[in-house]
N, C-alpha and C positions, 0 to 999 in steps of 0.2 A: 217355480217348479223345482229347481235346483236345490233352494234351498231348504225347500219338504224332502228331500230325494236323503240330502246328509241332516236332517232330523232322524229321521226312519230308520237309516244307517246306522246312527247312532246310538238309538234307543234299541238295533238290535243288536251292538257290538257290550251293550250294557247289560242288557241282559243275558247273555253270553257270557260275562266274563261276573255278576254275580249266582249264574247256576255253577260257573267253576269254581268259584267261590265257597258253596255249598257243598262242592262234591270234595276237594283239596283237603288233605291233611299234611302235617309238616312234617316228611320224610325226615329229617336231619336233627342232630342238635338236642339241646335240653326239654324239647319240647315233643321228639321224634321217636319214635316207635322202641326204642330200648327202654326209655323210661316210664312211655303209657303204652303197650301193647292193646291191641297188636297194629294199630298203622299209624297211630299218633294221637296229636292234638289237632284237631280243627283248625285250620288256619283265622278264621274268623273267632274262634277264645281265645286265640293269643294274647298275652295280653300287652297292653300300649306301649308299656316299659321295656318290653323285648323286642315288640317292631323297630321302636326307636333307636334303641342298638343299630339297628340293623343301617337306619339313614346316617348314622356315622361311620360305620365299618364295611358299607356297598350291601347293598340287597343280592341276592341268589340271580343269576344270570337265565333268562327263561320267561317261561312262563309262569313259574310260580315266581319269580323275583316281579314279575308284573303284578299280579296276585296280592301278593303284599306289599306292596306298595299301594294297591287299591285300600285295602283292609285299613293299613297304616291311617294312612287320609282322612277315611272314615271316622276310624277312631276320634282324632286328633278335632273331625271337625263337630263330636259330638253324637254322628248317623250310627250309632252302635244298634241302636234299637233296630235297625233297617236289617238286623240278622235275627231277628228274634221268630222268625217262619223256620231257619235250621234247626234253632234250641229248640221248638218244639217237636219238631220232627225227631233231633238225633240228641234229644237232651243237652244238657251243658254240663260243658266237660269242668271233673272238678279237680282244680290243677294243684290242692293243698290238703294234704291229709289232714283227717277229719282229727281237733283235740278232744280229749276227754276231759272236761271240768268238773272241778269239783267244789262242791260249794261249802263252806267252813261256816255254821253255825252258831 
C-alpha cells in the first residue's frame, strides 16, 4: 500500500514539475528576455551546451534551478523528444538567425 501511495506521489510531483516545465522561460542571461523578447527562451530549447555550463558554474537557486536541472538530464539522457507536445503548442524557438545563402553557379 505504501509503496502505490509514493508511486502516485511521484508520478504527480512529475507531472507537476514537467507542466512547469512547459510554462518556464529563462528570465536571465544569454538566453533571457533582452535578447528574445518579450519573456525569453523556453527553458526546454535551451540548448544542452548552456545547461551544461550551468553543472560547472551552480545552477540558479529555486525552482527554476530545479527546472533545469530536470531539462538538463533529460537532454543529456537523450528524452528531448519528451518536449516536443510544447513545440507544438508554442513553436520552437529559433535561437540563430536565419543565413541568406547564396548559391554560385
Amino acid at each position: 500500500m505504501l509503496a502505490r501511495m509514493d508511486e502516485t506521489d511521484l508520478m504527480a510531483r512529475m507531472q507537476e514539475d514537467m507542466a512547469a516545465i512547459g510554462q518556464m522561460n529563462m528570465p536571465f542571461g544569454k538566453f533571457g528576455p533582452k535578447t528574445f523578447p518579450p519573456h525569453g527562451v523556453p527553458i526546454y530549447d535551451l540548448p544542452a551546451e548552456y545547461l551544461a555550463w550551468f553543472t560547472n558554474k551552480g545552477f540558479p537557486k529555486g525552482r527554476l534551478g530545479e527546472l533545469l536541472k530536470i531539462v538538463h538530464q533529460m537532454k543529456a539522457d537523450g528524452s528531448d523528444s519528451a518536449f516536443d507536445g510544447f513545440r507544438r503548442e508554442r513553436g520552437r524557438t529559433k535561437l540563430r538567425p536565419e543565413r541568406k545563402r547564396e548559391w554560385n553557379n
